[in-house]
N, C-alpha and C positions, 0 to 999 in steps of 0.2 A: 718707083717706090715699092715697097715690099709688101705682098698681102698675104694675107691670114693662110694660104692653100699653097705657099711657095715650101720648099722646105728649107731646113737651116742645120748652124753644126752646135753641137751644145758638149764642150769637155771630149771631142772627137767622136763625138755621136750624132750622126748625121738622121735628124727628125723628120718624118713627113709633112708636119706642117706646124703652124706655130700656136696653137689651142693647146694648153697645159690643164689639167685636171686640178684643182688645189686643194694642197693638206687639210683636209677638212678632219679636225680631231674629234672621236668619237662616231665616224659616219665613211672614213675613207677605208676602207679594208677592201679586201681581194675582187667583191663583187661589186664594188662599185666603182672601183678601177676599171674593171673588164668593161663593165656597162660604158662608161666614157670612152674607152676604147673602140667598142663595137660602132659606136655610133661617131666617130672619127678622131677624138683628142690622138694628136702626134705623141703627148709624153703624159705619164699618168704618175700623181702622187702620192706617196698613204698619210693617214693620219699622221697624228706627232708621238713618234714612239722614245717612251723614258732610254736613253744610254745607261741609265743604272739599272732598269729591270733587264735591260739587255746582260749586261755586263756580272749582276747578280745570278744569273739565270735563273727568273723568275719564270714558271712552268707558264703559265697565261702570255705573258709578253712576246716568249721568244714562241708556243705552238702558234699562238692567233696573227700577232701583229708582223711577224715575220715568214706569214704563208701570200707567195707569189703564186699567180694562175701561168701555165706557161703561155698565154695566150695574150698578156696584156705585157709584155712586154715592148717598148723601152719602158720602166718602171723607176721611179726613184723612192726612195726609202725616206722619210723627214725623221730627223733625229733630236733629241733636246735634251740639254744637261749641263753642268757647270763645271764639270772638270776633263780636261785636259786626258788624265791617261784613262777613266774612265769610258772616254769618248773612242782611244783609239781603240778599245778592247771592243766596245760595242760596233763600230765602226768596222772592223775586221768578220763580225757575227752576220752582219748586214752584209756584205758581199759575200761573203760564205752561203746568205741562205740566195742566192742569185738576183740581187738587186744591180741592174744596169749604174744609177748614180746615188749620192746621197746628197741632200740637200737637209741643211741645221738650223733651225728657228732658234733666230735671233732679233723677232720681232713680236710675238706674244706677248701680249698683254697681260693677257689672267693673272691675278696675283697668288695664285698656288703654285703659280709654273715661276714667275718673277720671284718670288720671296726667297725663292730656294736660289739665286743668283744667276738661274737660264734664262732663256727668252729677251723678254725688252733691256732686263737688268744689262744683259751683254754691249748694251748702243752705250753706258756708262763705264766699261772697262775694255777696253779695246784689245790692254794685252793680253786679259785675259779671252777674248773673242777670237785674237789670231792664232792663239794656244792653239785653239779648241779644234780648228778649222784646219789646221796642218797636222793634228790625231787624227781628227778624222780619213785625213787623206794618204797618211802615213800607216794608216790602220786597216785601209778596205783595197787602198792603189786605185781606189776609182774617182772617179771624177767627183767633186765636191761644187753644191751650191750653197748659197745660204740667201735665207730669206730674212730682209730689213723692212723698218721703218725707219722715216727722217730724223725721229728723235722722239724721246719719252715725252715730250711738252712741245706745246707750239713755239716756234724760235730755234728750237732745239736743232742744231744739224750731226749733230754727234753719229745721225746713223749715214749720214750722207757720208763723212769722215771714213768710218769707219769700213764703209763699201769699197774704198780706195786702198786703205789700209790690206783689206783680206788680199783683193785684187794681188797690190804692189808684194804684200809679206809672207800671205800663204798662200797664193796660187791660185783661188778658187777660180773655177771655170764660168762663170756665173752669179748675178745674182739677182734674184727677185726682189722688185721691189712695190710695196706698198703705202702709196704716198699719200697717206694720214699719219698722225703722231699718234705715239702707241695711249696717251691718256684720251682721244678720239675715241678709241674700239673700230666702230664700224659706225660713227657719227659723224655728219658735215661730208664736204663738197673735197673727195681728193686733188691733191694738188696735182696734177699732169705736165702742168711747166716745170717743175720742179724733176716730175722721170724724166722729161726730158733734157734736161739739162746732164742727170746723172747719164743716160743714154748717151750723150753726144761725148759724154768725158773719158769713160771707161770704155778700154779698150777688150771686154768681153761681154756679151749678150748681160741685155737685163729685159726681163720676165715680167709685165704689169699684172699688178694685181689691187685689187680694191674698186668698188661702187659698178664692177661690170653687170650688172644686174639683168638686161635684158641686148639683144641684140645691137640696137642702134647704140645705145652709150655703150657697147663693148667695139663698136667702129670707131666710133669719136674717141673714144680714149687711147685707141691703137695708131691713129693719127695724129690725134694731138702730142702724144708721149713718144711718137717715132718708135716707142719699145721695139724690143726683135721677138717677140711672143707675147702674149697674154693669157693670165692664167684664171678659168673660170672658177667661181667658186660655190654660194647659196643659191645663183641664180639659176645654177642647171639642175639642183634637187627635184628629182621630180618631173625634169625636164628638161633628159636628155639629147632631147631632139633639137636644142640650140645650138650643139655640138655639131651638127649637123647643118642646121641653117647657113650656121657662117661658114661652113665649107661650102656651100652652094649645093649639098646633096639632099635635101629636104628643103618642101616646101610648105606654106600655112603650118596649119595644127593640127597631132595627131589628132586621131578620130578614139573614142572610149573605146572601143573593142583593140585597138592598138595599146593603150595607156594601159587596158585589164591586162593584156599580155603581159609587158612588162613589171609590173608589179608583182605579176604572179612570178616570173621568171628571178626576181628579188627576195620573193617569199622562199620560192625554192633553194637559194642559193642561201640565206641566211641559216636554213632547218639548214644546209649540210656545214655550216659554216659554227651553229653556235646550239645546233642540237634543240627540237621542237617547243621546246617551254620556251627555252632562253629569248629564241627569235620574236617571239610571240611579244616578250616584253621589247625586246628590243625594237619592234618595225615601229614600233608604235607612236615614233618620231618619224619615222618615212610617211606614214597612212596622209598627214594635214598636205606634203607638199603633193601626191598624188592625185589627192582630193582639189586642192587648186586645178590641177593640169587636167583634170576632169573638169571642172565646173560644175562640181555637185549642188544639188539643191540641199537646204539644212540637213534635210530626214535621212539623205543619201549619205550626207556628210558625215553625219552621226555614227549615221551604221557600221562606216569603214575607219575612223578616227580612234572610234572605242570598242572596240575588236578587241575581246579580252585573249584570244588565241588565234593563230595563223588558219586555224578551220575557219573561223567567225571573219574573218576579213577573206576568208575565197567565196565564203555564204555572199556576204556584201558584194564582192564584184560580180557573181554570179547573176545576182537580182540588177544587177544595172544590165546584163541582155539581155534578160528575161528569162531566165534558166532558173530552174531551182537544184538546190545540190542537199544534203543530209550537214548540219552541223554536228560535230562530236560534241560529245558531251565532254 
């Protein structure tokens, strides 16, 4: 049987191991790709970047969302959108800016990304889903995955269908799958017999994803689902070093002087990534999962949570060694 540190072929790209980094929208960009990397993910995803702000060329979209570090490569690009030649144009921009694959959510839930006709809407239109998925492939020449759910409602197998569909009609190399129903979110007990069963049918890798939250249920889920990868996702925020764990290269739990590192090495990457204010607002979502992987006490918690600036959270890590440093004003 197959384990987590074997490596595999994914769209003729042969991965070190089978720990995939997941689209995490609003949170996956260049540096926290790199960080999944470092600490061992075989293939790393970005957020969900619009095919119309690609495609528009909107100045945000195409400098932020389409900067690769040359270091985190194999890389794949997640792409979303509802039309067909818009996708191959964006598609084509995507391996231009040097993305190894792209992989298309067709399983988003959100209803700002569904209303517009992308994401789950697609498990309901299939031909418009295999359109979309031979633009893409026709648009970049690279490798294309796409990311599913079983269906919009419980019953629903429309997305199972439809995983067959891309397979048999447009070629895709791959596909991820998340076995909850997309009216689920991230609620209830994923179905595993179910990837499994996709797994045994399709005759191209499928990528688990969903409720891997910590170690042990990211083994059980890898066994029970046969999957040929697994793709982390909320559970390694913060806590990178799982990436790590299931490769057998780390062991227990970092120590705070390790955890400050890294944080700081995020705050550094962010300042060059979104320029010193921006970071500031932005970490400000990273600080609670750090704060867990410390095990901060309230007051400690506090300090680093509500960091109104990237000075004010190196203050806070600073006083967890005992160091003091000057806050800017």
């Amino acid at each position: 049987m197959p384990v987590l540190t074997d490596p595999w072929t994914l769209g003729g790209r042969t991965l070190q191991n089978r720990l995939v980094l997941a689209p995490l929208a609003g949170i996956g960009n260049w540096f926290v790709r790199l960080q999944a990397k470092r600490f061992g993910a075989g293939l790393v995803t970005s957020e969900m970047v619009s095919s119309f702000g690609l495609a528009h060329g909107n100045e945000r979209t195409v400098k932020e969302f389409l900067r690769i570090h040359p270091d985190e490569h194999p890389v794949s690009i997640q792409l979303f959108g509802h039309d067909a030649a818009v996708m191959r144009e964006a598609a084509a921009l995507t391996a231009a800016a040097g993305a190894d694959l792209i992989d298309l959510n067709m399983g988003c839930p959100v209803r700002k990304v569904s209303k517009t006709g992308a994401g789950a809407a697609l498990l309901d239109d299939p031909a418009k889903a295999v359109a979309i998925a031979k633009a893409a492939g026709e648009g970049s020449n690279l490798p294309v995955t796409v990311k599913l759910r079983p269906g919009n409602k419980p019953g629903d197998s429309s997305g199972v269908e439809l995983a067959h569909r891309l397979v048999e009609d447009a070629g895709v190399a791959g596909i991820t799958f998340h076995p909850r129903h997309a009216s689920q979110q991230h609620a209830g007990t994923p179905d595993y017999a179910l990837a499994r069963e996709l797994t045994e049918a399709l005759p191209v890798p499928v990528i688990l994803s969903g409720g891997l939250s910590d170690e042990a249920r990211t083994l059980a889920a890898f066994d029970q689902s046969q999957a040929t990868a697994v793709m982390l996702a909320r559970g390694s925020l913060g806590n990178p070093w799982r990436f790590a764990r299931l490769l057998g290269r780390y062991h227990g739990e970092p120590s705070a002087g390790e955890v400050a590192t890294e944080l700081e090495t995020i705050i550094e990457a962010a300042e060059d990534h979104l320029g010193r204010d921006r970071a500031g607002r932005y970490l400000r979502k990273f600080y609670p999962w750090y704060a867990d992987t410390l095990g901060l006490t309230r007051r400690e918690r506090e300090a680093l949570v509500t960091a109104p600036t990237t000075a004010h959270a190196r203050a806070a890590l600073a006083a967890l060694s005992g160091r003091e440093i000057a806050v800017a004003a």
